[in-house]
C-alpha positions in Angstrom: -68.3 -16.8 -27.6 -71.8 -17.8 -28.5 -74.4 -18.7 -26.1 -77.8 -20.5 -25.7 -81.0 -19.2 -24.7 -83.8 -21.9 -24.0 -83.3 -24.5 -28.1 -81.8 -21.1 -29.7 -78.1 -20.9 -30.6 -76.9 -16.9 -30.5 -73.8 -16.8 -32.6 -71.7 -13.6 -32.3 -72.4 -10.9 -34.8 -69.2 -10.2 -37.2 -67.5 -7.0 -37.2 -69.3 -4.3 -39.1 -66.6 -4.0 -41.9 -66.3 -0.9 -44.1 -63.5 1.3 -46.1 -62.9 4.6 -45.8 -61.4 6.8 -48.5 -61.3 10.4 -49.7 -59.3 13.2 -52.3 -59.3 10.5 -55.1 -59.1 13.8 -57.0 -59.3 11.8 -61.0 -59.1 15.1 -62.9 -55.3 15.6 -61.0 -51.9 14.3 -62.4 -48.4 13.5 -61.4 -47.1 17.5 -60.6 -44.0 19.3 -60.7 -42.2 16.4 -63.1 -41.3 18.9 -65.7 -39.7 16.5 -68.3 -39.6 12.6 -69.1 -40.1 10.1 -71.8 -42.9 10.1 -74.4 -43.5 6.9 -73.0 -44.4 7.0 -69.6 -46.4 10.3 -71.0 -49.9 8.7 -70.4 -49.1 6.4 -67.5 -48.6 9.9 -65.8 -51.6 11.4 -67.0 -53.6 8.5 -65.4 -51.8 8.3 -62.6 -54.9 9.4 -60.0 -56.9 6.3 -62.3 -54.7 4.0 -61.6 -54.5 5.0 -57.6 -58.4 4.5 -57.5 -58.3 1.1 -59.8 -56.0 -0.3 -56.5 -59.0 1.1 -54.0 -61.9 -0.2 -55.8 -60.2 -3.6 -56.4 -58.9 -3.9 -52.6 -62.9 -2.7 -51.6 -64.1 -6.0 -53.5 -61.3 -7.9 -52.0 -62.1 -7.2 -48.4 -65.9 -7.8 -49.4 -66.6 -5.1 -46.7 -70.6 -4.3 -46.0 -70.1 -0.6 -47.8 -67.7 1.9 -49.1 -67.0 5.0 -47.7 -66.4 8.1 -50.1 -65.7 11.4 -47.9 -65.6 13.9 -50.8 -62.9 15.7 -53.6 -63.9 12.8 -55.9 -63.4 14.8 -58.6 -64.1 18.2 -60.0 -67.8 18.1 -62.0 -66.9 20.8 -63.7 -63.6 20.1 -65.2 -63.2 16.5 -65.5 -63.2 14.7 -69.2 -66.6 13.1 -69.9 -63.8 9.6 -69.4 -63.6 10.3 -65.6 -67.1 10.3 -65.2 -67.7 7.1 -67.2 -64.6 5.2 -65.1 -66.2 5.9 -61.8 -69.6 4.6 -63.2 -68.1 1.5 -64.1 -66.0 0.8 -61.0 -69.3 1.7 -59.3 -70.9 -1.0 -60.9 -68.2 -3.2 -60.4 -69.5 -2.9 -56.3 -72.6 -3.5 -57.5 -72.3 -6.7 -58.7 -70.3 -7.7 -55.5 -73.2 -6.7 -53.2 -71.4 -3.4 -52.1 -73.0 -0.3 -51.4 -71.3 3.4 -51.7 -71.8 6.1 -49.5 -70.6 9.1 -50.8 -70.7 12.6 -49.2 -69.4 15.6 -52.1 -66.5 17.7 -51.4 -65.5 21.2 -53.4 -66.0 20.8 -56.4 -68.3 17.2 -56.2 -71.3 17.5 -54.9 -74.4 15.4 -56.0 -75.9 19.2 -57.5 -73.0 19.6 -59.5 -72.8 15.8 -61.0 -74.1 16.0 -64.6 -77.4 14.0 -65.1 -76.0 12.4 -68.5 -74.2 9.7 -66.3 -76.7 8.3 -64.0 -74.9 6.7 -60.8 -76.0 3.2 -60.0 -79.0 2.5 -57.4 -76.1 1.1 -54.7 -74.2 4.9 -54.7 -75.7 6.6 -51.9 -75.1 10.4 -52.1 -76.1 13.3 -49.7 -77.3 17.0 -50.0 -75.3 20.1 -49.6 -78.2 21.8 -47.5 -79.5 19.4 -44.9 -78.4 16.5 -43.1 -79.3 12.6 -44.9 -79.7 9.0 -42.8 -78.9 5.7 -44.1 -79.5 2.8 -41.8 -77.3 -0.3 -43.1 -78.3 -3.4 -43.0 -76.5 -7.0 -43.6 -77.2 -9.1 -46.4 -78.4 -12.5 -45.5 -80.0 -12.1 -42.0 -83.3 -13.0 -41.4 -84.9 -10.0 -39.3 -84.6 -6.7 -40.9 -82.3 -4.8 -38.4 -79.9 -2.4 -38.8 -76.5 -2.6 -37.6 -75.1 1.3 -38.3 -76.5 4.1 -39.3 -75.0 7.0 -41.7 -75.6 10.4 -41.6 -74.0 13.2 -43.5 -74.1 16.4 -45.6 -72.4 17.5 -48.6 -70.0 20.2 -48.5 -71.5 23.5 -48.5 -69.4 26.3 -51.1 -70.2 29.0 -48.7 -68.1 27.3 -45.8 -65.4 24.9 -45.1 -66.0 23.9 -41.5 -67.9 21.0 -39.9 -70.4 22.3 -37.6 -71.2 18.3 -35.3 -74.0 20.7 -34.0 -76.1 19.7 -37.0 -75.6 15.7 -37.1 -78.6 13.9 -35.5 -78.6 11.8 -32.2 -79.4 8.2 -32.1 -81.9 7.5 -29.9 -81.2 3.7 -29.5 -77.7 3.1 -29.3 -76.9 2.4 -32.7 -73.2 2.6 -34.3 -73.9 5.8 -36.2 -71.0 7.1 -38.5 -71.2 10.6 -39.8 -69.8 11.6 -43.2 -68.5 15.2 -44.1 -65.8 16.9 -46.1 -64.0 20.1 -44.6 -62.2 21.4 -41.8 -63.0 20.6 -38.0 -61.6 20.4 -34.3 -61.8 17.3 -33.1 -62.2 18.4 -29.4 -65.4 19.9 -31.0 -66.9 16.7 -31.5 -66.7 15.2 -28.4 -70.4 16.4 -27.0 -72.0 14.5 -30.0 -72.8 10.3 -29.3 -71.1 10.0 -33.2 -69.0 6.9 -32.7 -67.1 7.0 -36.3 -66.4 10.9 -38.1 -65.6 9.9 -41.6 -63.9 13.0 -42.9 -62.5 14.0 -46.3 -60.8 17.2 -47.3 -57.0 16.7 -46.1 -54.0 15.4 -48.4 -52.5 13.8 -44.9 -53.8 10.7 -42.9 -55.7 11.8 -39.5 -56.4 9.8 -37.0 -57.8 11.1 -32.9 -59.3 9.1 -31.4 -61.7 10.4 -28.3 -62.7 9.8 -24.8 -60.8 6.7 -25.2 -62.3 3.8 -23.1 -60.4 2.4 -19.8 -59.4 -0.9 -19.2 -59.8 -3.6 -16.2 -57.8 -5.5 -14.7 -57.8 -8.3 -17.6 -56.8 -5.3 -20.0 -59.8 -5.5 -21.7 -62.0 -2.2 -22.3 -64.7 -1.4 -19.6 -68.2 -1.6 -20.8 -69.4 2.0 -21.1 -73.0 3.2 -19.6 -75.3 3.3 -22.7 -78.4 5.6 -21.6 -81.2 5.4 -24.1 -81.4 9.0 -25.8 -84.8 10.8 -25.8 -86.0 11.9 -29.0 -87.6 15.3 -29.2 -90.7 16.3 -30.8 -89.4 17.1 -33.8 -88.2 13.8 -34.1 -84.4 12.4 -35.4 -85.5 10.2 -38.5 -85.4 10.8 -42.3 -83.6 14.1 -43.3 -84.1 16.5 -39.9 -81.3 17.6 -38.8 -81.6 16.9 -35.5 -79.6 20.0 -33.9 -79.0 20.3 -30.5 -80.6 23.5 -28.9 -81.3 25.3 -25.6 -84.4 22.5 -24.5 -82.2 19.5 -25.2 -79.1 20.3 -22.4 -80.9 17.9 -20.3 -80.2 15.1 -23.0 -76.7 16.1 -23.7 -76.0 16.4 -20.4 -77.1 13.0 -19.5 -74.6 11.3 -21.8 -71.5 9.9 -20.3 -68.5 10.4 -22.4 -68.5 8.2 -25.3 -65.5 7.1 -27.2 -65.4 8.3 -30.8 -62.6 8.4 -33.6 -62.2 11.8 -36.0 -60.5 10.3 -39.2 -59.1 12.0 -42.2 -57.9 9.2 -44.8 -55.7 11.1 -46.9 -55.5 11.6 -50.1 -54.9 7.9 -52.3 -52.2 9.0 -54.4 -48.6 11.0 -54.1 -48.6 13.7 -57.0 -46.4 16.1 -55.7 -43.0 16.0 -54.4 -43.8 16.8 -51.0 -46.1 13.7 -50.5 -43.0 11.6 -48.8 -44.5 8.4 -47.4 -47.6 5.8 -48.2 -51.1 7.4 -49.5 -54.3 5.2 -49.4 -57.2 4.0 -47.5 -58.6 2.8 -44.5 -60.3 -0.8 -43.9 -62.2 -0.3 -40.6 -63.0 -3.3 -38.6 -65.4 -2.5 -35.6 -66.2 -5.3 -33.5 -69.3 -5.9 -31.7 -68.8 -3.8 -28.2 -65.1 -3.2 -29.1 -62.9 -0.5 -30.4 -62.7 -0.3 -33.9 -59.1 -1.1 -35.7 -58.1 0.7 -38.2 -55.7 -1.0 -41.3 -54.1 1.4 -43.5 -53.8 0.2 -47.3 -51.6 2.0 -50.0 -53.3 2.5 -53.3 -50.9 5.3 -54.9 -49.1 3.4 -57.7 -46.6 6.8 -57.0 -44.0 7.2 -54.8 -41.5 10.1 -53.4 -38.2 9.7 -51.9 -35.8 12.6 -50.7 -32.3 10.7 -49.9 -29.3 12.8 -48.9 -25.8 11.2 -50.2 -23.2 12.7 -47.6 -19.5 12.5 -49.0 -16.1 13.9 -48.2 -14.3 17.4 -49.9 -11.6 15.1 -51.5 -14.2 12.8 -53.4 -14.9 13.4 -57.0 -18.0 13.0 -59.4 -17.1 9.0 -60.0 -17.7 8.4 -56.6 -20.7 10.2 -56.7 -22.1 8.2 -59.6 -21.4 5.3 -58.1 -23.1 5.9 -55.0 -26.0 6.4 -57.1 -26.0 3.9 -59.2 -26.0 2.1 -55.6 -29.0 3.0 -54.0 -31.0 3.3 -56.8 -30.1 -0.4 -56.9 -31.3 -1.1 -53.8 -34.5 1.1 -54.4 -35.6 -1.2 -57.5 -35.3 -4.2 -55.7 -38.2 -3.1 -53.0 -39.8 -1.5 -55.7 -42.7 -4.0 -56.4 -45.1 -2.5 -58.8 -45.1 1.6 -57.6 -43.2 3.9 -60.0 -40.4 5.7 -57.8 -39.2 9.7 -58.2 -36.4 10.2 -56.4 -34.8 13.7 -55.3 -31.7 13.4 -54.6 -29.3 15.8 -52.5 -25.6 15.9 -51.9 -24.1 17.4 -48.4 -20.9 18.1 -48.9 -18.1 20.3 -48.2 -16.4 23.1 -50.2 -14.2 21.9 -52.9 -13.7 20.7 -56.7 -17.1 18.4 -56.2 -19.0 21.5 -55.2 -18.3 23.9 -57.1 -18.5 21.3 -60.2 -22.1 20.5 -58.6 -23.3 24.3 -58.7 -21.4 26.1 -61.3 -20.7 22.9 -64.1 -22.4 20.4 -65.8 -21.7 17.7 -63.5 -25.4 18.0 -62.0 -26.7 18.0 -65.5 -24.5 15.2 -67.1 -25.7 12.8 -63.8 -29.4 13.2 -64.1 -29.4 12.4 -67.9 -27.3 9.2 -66.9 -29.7 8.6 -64.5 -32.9 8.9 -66.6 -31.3 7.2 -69.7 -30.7 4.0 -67.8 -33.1 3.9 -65.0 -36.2 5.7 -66.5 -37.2 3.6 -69.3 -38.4 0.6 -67.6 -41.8 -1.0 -65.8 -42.1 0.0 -62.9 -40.1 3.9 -63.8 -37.3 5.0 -61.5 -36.9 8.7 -62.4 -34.4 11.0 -60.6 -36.4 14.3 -60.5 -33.4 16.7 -59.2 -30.0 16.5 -57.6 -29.1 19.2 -55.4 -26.1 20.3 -53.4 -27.2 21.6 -50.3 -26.2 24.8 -48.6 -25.2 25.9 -45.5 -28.4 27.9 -43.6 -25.3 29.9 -42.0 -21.5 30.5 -42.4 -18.9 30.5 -39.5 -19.5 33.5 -37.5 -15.8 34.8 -38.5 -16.9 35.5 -41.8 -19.3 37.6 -40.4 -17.4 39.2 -37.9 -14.1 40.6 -40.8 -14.1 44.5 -41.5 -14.1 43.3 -45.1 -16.1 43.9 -48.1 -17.0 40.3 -48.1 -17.6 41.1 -44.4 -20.1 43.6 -45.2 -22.2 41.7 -47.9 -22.6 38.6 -45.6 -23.7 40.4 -43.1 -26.5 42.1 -45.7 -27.1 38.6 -46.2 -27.8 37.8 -42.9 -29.7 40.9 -42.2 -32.5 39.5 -45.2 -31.9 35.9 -43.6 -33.0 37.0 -40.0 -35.6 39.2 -41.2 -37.7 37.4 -43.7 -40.1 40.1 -43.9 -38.1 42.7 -45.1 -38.2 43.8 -48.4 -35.6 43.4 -50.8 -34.9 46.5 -53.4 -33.1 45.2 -56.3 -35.0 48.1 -58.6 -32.5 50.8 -56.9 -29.6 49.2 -58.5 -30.9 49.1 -62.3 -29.8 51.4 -64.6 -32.2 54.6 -65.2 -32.9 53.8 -69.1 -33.5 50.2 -67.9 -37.0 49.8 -67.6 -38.8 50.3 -71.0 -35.4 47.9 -72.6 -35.6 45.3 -70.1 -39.6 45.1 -68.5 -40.1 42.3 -70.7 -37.7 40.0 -69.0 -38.4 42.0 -65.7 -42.2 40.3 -66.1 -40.5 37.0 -66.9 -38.2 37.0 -63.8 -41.2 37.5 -61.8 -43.1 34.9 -63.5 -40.5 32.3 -62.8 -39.6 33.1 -59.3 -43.2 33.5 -58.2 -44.1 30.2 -60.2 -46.5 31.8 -62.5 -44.3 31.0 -65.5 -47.4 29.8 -67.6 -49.5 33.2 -67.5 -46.3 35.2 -68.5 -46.7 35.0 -72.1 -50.0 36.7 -71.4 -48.5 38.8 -69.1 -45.5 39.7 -71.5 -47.7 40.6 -74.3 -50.6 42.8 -72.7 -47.7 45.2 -71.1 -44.3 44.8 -72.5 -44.4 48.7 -73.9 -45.3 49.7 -70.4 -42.1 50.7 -68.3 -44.7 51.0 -65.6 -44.9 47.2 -65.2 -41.3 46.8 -63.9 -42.9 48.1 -60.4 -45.4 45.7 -60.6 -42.9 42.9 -61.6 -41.1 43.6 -58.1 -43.5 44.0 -56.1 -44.8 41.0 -57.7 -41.5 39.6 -56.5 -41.4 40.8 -53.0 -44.7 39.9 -52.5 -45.4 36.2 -54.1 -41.5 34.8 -53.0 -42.4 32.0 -50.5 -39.9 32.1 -47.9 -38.2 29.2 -48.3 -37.8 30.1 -51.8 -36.1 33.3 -50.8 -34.3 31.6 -47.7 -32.3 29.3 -50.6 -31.5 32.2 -53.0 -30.0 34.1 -49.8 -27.8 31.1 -48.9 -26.9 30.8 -52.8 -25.8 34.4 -52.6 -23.8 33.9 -49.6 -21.8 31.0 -51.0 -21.1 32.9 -54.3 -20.1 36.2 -52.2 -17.8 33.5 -50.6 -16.5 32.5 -53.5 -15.7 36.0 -55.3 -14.6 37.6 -52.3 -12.9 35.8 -50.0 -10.1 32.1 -50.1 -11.8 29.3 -49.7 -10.4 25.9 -48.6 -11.8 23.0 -48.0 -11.7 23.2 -44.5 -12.6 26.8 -43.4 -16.1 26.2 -43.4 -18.8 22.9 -42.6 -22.2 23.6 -43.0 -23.6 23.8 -39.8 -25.9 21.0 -38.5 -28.9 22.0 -35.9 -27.0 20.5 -32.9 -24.3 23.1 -34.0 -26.4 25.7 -34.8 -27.8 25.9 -30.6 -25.2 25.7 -29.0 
């Protein structure tokens, strides 16, 4: 509501309106797609491009007071001359739209490390690595020359990752004050500071904790809280002090009610790996005046990652399979708007012809090239990345329980299942001439199961003569395995000991669901 006071009309100030967004990471592609057409080749490369095009353009859409930028930009030191020049010119873009950029480095972006042969436009604000930096903000257009937020922040700092709130300046007259900072923090930890808004950067997942949240009245609206004026010390808050708390300013903390205050991590703005299920983007925060800020989640990743599980009976076949496929990837193109979609597919079903054609035959293989011949060719791409038949994390306990040799290896099985930690010697099975023959493909074997398959040329060709190296290759191997790596190779192994040693139907065994598996 406005109001009058004596011939003066006092219109309500608009929301203070700004966009949040961190880990555009432009020097990073589309991972762990191994293979794909030539021609989707450099749509993938510029995949992390294409994710910030979608910010930048939504941040001139919104025509919000200021951007946001909470660090892993990109990495100074490895990104192509091209990077530096795109963000230049979608800086500028901002520009011309009236739109300021705060921007706070993370890793491997700090202002130090930005190269001086592409200056950054006069509306990028950046800050140090070593001190704290103010910004007040003010509104275009209004005729007195008062702030309505203020921004303080600090680079990230090599030597550390965490956020120390201890160093971030109190306001001494109430004003909205955001702080800006890349890294790791509690957010309990923040709680003593009067910091309404903690713009953070340095996570891949969307964060949101909000603080000291305010109660509500009878009309459900939020209760006014107390807003004490804030003594400044000697030393003063402005400029680029620091403005850390010490021992002589308890009585000043102390005097503080507790404030409401919102710890946000944005996420990262694009899905490049296979375990970024879900919507990446940005933030548009909205804080009206005396209210608690709303926060509106945007997508920007032109990328996204599905895991769907296709559950079908012993007695169906690969046709039915296919078609089921064919099915949903129907219905997955026609909510596809404009994001390209990978897709990793998994099958539960039971023992049987469709099985053991899934793990042992070329069923898996013929599918996916179907898949990718038709579906992977057009604008926006559907590309299945893998189809996998999942295992059973255990077998009926009878199978454990026979005074069998198949007996016996499951329950070796098991023994490694339970016990993660345990080391697994495959060396004292080899052969005793087997080690200067075979180390070469030893070094290999630990290359690809530890996911270092691009050094073992290197590897291969520096110690190949040295039968010494097959140690290092297992150790290599006990050592690097992540455990769910070595928790799937151990249910593989139990499934083929299943199959070479014992009769298999298709109904003595149903993998075990995790209702089953507690009671």
């Amino acid at each position: 509501m406005s109001s009058v006071t004596g011939n003066i009309l006092l219109q309500p100030q608009p929301p203070l309106r700004f966009i949040h967004a961190s880990d555009l990471h432009l020097d990073r592609t589309l991972e762990q797609v191994s293979e794909g057409p030539a021609h989707w080749e450099q749509r993938m490369l510029n995949v992390s491009r294409r994710g910030a095009e979608r910010l930048f353009k939504r941040v001139i859409e919104e025509n919000v007071e200021f951007l946001i930028l909470s660090g892993d930009v990109l990495n100074c030191h490895i990104s192509p001359p091209g990077n530096f020049l795109f963000l230049i010119e979608q800086f500028e873009q901002l520009q011309k739209a009236g739109i300021a950029v705060y921007w706070v480095g993370g890793e491997f972006d700090s202002p130090e490390d930005w190269h001086t042969a592409f200056p950054l436009p006069d509306n990028v604000h950046t800050f140090p690595s070593n001190s704290i930096q103010e910004y007040y903000v003010y509104r275009a257009g209004e005729s007195e020359n008062i702030p309505i937020a203020k921004i303080v922040g600090i680079s990230r700092n090599q030597q550390r990752r965490r956020i120390r709130s201890s160093e971030f300046p109190l306001d001494s007259g109430g004003l909205y004050t955001i702080a800006v900072a890349n890294g790791e923090v509690e957010p309990e930890s923040l709680a003593q500071r009067r910091i309404d808004f903690w713009a953070l950067g340095g996570s891949n997942r969307r964060q949101i904790f909000r603080g000291n949240p305010r109660k509500k009245g009878l009309d459900g609206k939020p209760i006014p809280l107390e807003q004490p004026e804030i003594p400044v010390s000697s030393s003063g808050s402005s400029g680029n002090n620091s403005g850390s708390l010490g021992s002589g300013n308890k009585r000043e903390r102390n005097n503080i009610p507790p404030q409401p205050y919102i710890v946000h991590y944005p996420g990262t703005t694009v899905a490049r790996t296979p375990k970024d299920i879900g919507s990446y983007g940005a933030t548009l925060v909205e804080i009206p005046h005396g209210e608690e800020p709303v926060l509106t989640f945007f997508p920007t990743s032109p990328v996204r990652w599905v895991n769907d599980v296709i559950s079908l009976e012993a007695t169906d076949d690969g046709g039915k399979l296919a078609d089921e496929l064919r099915l949903r990837i129907k219905n997955y193109r026609d909510n596809q708007k404009d994001d390209d979609l990978f897709i990793n597919w998994f099958v539960d079903v039971p023992p049987g012809t469709l099985a053991s054609n899934l793990r042992r035959g070329s069923l898996t293989a013929d599918l996916l090239s179907e898949l990718r011949s038709v579906y992977g060719k057009d604008d926006p791409i559907t590309w299945s990345v893998s189809l996998t038949l999942i295992l059973p994390e255990q077998l009926p306990k009878q199978f454990y329980e026979q005074q069998t040799i198949l007996g016996d290896f499951l329950r070796s099985v098991k023994h490694f299942q339970d016990n993660p930690q345990k080391t697994i010697d495959l060396e004292s099975y080899l052969p005793k001439d087997w080690e200067a023959e075979h180390s070469l493909d030893a070094l290999l074997l630990a290359d690809k199961i530890t996911g270092e398959a691009n050094n073992s040329g290197e590897h291969a060709s520096n110690s190949a003569s040295n039968s010494a190296q097959l140690t290092q290759s297992s150790r290599l191997i006990q050592s690097s395995v992540q455990t769910e790596t070595q928790q799937r190779v151990l249910r593989e192994a139990a499934i083929v000991g299943l199959e070479l040693l014992g009769k298999t139907g298709n109904d003595e065994w149903k993998i075990k669901t995790e209702e089953q598996k507690t009671e």
